[in-house]
TIVEX-736107 format. One record per residue (C-alpha): residue in three letters; x negated, y negated, z. Coordinates in steps of 0.02 Angstrom, whole numbers, padded with zeros to 5 digits, always signed. Layout:
<drenvos>
ALAXYZ
...
</drenvos>
This chain:
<drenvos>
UNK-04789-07051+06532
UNK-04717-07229+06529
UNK-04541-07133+06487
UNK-04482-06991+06587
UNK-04478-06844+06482
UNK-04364-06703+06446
UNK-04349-06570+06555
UNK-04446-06409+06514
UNK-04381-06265+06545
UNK-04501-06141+06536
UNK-04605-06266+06650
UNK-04465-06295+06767
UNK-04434-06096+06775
UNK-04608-06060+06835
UNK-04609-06201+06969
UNK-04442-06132+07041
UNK-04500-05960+07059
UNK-04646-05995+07150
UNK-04559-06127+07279
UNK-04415-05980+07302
UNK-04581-05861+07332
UNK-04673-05972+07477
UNK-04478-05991+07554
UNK-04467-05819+07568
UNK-04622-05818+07652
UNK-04562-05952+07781
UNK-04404-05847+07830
UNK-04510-05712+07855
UNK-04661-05783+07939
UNK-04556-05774+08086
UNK-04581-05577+08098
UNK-04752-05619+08060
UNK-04885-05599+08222
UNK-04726-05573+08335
UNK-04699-05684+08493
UNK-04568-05766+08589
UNK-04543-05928+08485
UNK-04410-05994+08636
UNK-04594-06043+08707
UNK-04663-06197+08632
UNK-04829-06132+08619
UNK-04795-05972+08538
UNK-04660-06080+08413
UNK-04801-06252+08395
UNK-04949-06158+08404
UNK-04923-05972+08335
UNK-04973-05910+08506
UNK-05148-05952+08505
UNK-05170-05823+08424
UNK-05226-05857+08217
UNK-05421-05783+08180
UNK-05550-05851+08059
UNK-05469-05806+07913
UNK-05302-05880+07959
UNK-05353-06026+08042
UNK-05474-06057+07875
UNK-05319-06074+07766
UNK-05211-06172+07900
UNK-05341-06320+07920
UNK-05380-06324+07744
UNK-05192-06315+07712
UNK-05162-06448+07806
UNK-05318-06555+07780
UNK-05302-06542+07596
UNK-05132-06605+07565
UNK-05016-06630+07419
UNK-05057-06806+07417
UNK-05245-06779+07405
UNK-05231-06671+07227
UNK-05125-06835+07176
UNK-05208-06969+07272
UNK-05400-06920+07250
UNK-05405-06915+07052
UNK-05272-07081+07038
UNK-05434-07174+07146
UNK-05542-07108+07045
UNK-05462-07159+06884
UNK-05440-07326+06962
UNK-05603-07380+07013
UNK-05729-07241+06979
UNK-05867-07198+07095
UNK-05787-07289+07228
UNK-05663-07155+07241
UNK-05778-07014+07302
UNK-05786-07103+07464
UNK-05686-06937+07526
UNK-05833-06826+07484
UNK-05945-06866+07581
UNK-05808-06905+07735
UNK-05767-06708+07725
UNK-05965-06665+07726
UNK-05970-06778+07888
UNK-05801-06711+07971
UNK-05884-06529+07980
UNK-06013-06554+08105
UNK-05911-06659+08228
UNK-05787-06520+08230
UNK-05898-06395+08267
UNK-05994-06504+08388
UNK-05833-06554+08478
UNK-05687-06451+08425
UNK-05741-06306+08524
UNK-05769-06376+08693
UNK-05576-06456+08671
UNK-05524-06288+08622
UNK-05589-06193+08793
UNK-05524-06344+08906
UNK-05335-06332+08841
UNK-05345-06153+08826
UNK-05396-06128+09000
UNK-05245-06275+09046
UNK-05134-06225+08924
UNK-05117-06397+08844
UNK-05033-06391+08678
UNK-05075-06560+08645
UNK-05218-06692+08643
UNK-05108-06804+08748
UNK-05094-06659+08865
UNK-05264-06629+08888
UNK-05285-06831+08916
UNK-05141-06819+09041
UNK-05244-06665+09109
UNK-05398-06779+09149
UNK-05321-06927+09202
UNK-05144-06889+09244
UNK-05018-07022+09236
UNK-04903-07046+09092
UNK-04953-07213+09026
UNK-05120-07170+08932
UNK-05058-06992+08907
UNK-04882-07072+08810
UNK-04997-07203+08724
UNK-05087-07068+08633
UNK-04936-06955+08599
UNK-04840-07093+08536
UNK-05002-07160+08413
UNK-05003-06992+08337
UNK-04823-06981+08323
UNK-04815-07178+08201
UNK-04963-07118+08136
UNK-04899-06954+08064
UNK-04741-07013+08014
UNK-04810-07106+07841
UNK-04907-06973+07817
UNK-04779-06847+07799
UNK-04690-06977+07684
UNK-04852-06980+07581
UNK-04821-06784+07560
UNK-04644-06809+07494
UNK-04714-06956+07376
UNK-04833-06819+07291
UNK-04702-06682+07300
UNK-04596-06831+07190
UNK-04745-06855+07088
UNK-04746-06675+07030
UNK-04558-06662+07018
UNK-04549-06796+06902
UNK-04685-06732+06790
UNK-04579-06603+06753
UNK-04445-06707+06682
UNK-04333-06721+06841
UNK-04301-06898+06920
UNK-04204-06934+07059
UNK-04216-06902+07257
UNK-04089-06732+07252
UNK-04236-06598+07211
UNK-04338-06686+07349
UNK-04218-06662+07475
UNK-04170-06485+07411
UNK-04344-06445+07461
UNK-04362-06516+07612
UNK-04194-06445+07686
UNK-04269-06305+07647
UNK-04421-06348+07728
UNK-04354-06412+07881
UNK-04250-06236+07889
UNK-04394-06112+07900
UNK-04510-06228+08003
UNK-04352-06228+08130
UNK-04368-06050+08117
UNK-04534-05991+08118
UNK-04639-06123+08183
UNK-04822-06128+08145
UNK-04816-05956+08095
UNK-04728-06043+07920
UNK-04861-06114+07870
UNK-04982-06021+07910
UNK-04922-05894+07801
UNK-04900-05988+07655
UNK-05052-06069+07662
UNK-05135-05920+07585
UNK-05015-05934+07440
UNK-05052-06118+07428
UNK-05234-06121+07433
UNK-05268-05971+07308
UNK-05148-06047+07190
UNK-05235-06240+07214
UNK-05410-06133+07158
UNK-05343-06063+07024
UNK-05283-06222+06954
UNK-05430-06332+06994
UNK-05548-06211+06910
UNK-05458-06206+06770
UNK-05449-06371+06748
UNK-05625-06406+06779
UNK-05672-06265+06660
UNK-05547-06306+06515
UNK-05518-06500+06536
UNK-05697-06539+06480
UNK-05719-06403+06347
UNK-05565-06455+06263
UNK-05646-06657+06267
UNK-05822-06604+06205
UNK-05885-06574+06395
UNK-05927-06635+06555
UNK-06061-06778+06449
UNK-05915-06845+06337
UNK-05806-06864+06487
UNK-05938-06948+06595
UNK-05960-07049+06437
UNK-05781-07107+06379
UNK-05762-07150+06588
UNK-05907-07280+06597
UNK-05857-07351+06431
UNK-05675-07357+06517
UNK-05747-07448+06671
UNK-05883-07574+06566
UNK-05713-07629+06471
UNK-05616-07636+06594
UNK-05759-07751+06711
UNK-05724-07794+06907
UNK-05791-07672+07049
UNK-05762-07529+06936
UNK-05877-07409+06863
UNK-05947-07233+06872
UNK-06093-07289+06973
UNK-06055-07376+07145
UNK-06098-07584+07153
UNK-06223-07633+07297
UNK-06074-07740+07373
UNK-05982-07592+07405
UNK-06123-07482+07473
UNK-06032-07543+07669
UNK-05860-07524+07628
UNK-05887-07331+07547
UNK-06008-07287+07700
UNK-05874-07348+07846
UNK-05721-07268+07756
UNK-05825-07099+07752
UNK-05862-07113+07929
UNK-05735-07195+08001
UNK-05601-07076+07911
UNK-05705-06915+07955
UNK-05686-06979+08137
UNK-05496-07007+08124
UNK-05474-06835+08028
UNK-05452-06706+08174
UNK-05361-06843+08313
UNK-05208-06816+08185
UNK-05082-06711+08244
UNK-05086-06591+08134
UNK-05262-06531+08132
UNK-05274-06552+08298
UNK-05134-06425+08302
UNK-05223-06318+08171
UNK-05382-06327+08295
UNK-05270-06286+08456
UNK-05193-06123+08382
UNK-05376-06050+08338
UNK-05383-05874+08447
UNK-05553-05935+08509
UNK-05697-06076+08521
UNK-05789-05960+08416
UNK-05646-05958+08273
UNK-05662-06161+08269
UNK-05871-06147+08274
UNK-05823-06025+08132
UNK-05701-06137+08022
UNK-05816-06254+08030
UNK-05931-06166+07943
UNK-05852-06114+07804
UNK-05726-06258+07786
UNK-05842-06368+07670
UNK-05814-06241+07536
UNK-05637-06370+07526
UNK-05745-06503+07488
UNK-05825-06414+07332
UNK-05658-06405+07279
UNK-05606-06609+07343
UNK-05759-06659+07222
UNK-05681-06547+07079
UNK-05527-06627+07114
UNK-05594-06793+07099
UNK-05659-06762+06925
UNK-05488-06763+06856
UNK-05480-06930+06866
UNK-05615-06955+06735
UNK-05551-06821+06622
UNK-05399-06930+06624
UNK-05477-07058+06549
UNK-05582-06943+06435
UNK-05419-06877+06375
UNK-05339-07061+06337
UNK-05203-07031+06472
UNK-05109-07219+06516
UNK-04965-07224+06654
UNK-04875-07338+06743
UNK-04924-07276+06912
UNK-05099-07209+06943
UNK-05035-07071+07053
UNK-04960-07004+06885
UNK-05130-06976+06840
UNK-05146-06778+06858
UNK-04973-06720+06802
UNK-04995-06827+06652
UNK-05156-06738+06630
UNK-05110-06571+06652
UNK-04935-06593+06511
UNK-05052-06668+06400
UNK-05185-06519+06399
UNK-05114-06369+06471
UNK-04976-06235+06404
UNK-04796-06263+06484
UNK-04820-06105+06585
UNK-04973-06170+06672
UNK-04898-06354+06707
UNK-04753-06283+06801
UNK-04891-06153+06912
UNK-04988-06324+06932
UNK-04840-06416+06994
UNK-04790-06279+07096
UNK-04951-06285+07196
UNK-04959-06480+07201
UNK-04781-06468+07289
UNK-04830-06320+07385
UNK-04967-06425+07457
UNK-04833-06548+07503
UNK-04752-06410+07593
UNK-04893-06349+07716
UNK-04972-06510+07795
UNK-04795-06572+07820
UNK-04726-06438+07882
UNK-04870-06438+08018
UNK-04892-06630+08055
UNK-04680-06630+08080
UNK-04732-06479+08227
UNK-04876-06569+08298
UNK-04784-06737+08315
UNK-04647-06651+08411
UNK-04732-06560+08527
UNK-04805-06730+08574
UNK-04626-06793+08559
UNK-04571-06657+08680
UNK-04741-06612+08807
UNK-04799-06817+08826
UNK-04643-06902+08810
UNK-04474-06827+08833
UNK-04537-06713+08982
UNK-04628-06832+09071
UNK-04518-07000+09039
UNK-04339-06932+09032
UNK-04340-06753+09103
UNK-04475-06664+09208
UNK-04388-06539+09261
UNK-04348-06468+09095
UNK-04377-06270+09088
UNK-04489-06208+08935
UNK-04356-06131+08855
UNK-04266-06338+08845
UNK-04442-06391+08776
UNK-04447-06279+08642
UNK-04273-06310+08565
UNK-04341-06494+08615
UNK-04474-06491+08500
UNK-04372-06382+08375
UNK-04264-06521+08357
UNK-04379-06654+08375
UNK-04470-06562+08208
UNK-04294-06606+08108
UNK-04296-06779+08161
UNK-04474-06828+08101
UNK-04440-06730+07936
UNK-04270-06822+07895
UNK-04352-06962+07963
UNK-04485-06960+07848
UNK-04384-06918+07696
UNK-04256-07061+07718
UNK-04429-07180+07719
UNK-04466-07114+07551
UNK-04255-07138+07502
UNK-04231-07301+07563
UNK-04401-07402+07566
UNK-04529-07415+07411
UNK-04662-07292+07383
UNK-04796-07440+07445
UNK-04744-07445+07621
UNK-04772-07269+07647
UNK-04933-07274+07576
UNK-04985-07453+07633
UNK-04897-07391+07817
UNK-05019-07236+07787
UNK-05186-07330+07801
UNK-05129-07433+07958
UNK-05106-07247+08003
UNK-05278-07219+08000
UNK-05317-07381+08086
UNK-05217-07338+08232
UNK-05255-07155+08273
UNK-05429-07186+08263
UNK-05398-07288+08440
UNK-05357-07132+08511
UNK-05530-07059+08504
UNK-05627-07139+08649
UNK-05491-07052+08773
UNK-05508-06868+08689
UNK-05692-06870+08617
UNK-05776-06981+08745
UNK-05686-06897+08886
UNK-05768-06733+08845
UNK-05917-06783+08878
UNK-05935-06930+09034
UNK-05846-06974+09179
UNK-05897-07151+09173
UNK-05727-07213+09096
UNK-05554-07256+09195
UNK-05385-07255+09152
UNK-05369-07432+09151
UNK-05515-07445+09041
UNK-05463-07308+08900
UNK-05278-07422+08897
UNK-05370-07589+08860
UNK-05482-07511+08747
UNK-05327-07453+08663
UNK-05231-07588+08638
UNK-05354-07711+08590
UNK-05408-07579+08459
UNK-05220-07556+08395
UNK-05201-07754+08397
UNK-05358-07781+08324
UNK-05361-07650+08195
UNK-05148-07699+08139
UNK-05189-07864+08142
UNK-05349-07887+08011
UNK-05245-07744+07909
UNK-05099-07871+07896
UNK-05212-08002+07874
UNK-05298-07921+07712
UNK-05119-07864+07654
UNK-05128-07670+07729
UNK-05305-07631+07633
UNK-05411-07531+07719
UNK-05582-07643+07710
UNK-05616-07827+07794
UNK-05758-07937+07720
UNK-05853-07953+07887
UNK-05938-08116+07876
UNK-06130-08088+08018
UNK-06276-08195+08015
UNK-06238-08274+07822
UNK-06200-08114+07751
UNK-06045-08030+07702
UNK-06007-07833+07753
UNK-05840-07764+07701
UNK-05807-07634+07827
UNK-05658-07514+07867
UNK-05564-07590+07965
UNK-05534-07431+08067
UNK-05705-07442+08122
UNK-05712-07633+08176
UNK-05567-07591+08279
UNK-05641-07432+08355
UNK-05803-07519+08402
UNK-05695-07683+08489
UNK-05620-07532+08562
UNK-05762-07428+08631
UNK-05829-07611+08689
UNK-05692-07633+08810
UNK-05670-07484+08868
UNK-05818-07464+08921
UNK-05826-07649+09016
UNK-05661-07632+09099
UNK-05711-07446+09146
UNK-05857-07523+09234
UNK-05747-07660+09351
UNK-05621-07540+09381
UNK-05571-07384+09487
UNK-05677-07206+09407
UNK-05549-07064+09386
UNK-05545-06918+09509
UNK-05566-06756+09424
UNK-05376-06680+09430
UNK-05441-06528+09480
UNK-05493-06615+09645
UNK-05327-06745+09646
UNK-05217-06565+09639
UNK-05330-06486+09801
UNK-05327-06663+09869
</drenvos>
């Protein structure tokens, strides 16, 4: 794969038929559950309305993106062991949303808040904190939907094509039906997108290794891989990175559902009972997140070498795999692509439109104006996105994609904390927040935009997420400041005041 190679066309065929089937869908997803879309939430959250089933596909859709399938397996190959880190981050994520999720889900429900920053402005009014935690999830979203086009590239150019022209083919497209539709898009073609990822993950994890002499050889050829190739590499985690693997697994579960887009996936469950539900049953994704993983080793097993470690799996699959089948797998790698982007462009404008542009520039808009305001808004981060991905190299989106992480962690204290105490002001949830933004950005500078910082305590060194060291300076102040400042008034009281 250090060459492009020729297009094929039987490859190419397959992958075009299945991207014209799950556009279809889009267009049509707009008859789909019918409601007035002219209201922002019927158009940004399906009207409340999506049932266990549903709501099963449209988290996982959007939780298990494009860039996972690519991103997961090129770690993996990397490093090794160190890569699982997202297993056991998913195993954690599971009980916090259906400890949490569900308590959120009856409060904006009840309020009709669309948004996490409208349920913050709904317990402390204002528009300071309230735009602080819109506009974090809007600059945090905004790599990661360029992290979606990077593996929609990835796939694209697997099958021979270079260039940005089929990338922005698709995302016109994209940006079309989303327009149209709403959530109800993806939604719909998240069942097309998640059967199809099954089928090719299981048949990769059941013909992969029989075709290298099984799962021992492959386990075999990747520690003889990692032993060669020396460093903090290897099939077995090292005891110095026992602190770095733990506090990316917990500090990325707790990040996970204050994105945008599954908090919008959350928000447009029909009941508490449907997220409780999800829950549940969602950790049957990270069965398939470990499977994924594997690939990375049968990679090596399979003597795969590219340029680019996120060539990793489409490498993989042309090397092993009938032409037919690499153009079904690329069609559900770029499918995946299509699903979590299509929902975090929707959940960043209808923080754009509800936390922002209503409250800052035009209160008095009618909800008819806010829809077409977040319509719009949905076009902008899209293009926006996609002319990162033109214009800058691949390793800002992705280096811009961790700070992500950093940053929207900062916003839990004021939705998580909130749920559960009163002891903790306005003033107090700002501070926390910016000293946890400037914190977090600057030690991710300062290590060149990795995720981990060698924390030197007491004569010992503790690399640690840096996501984490910023949330705790975070929670620290908040709560301090909280303490020598003005308690909020329930709004409920302020409005009978």
């Amino acid at each position: 794969m250090s060459e492009l190679k020729p297009v094929d066309g039987v490859a190419m065929g397959v992958f075009i038929a299945f991207f014209a089937l799950v556009t279809v869908l889009g267009f049509v997803a707009a008859r789909w559950k019918r409601g007035d879309l002219t209201q922002l939430h019927e158009w940004g959250l399906g009207g409340r309305q999506f049932g266990t089933v549903i709501s099963w596909f449209l988290v996982g859709g959007d939780f298990y993106t494009a860039y996972t399938v690519i991103a997961v397996p090129a770690l993996v190959y990397s490093v090794g062991a160190y890569g699982f880190f997202a297993l056991p981050y998913t195993i954690i994520v599971y009980p916090f949303v259906f400890a949490v999720m569900p308590k959120l889900w009856q409060i904006a429900h009840a309020k009709n808040h669309i948004t996490a920053a409208d349920y913050v402005h709904g317990e402390y009014g204002g528009k300071l904190l309230p735009a602080a935690v819109a506009l974090t999830g809007i600059v945090a979203t905004m790599p990661y939907i360029a992290l979606q086009l990077v593996g929609m590239q990835v796939v694209i150019k697997g099958l021979g094509v270079e260039g940005e022209l089929p990338l922005i083919a698709a995302f016109v497209i994209l940006a079309v039906y989303t327009y149209s539709s709403g959530l109800r898009a993806p939604a719909m073609i998240a069942f097309v997108k998640d059967i199809m990822i099954y089928i090719v993950v299981i048949a990769a994890v059941w013909l992969i290794p029989a075709k290298l002499g099984g799962y021992g050889a492959v386990f075999d050829s990747a520690d003889k891989f990692f032993q060669a190739k020396g460093g903090a590499t290897g099939i077995i985690l090292k005891p110095t990175q026992f602190t770095a693997y733990a506090s990316l697994a917990l500090g990325s579960a707790l990040a996970a559902f204050m994105y945008p887009h599954t908090m919008t996936a959350v928000l447009s469950s029909s009941s508490a009972k449907t997220v409780r539900k999800n829950a549940i049953f969602l950790p049957a994704y990270t069965l398939l997140l470990g499977l994924i993983a594997l690939l990375g080793y049968m990679a090596i097993a399979a003597g795969v070498h590219v340029k680019s470690a996120s060539d990793v799996v489409p490498a993989l699959f042309g090397t092993i795999f009938p032409s037919w089948f690499v153009g079904f797998a690329a069609a559900a790698i770029a499918i995946s692509a299509l699903v979590p982007a299509a929902i975090m462009s929707i959940g960043a404008a209808n923080l754009f439109t509800r936390n922002l542009w209503r409250p800052l520039v035009n209160p008095d808009i009618t909800p008819a104006k806010e829809a077409a305001t977040a319509k719009l808004a949905s076009l902008v981060v899209k293009f926006g996105a996609l002319l990162f991905i033109v214009f800058l190299p691949t390793q800002y989106a992705i280096d811009l994609q961790l700070l992500g992480g950093v940053w929207i962690l900062q916003i839990f204290p004021a939705i998580v904390f909130t749920l559960y105490t009163r002891r903790m002001s306005t003033v107090g949830l700002l501070a926390g927040w910016l000293v946890g933004i400037v914190i977090g950005t600057g030690l991710a500078t300062v290590q060149g935009l990795k995720p981990v910082y060698p924390l030197h305590l007491g004569g010992t060194t503790w690399p640690l997420y840096i996501g984490l060291i910023a949330l705790v300076a975070n929670i620290v102040v908040t709560f301090i400041v909280s303490a020598i400042s003005p308690k909020r008034a329930p709004m409920d009281a302020v409005a009978r005041g």
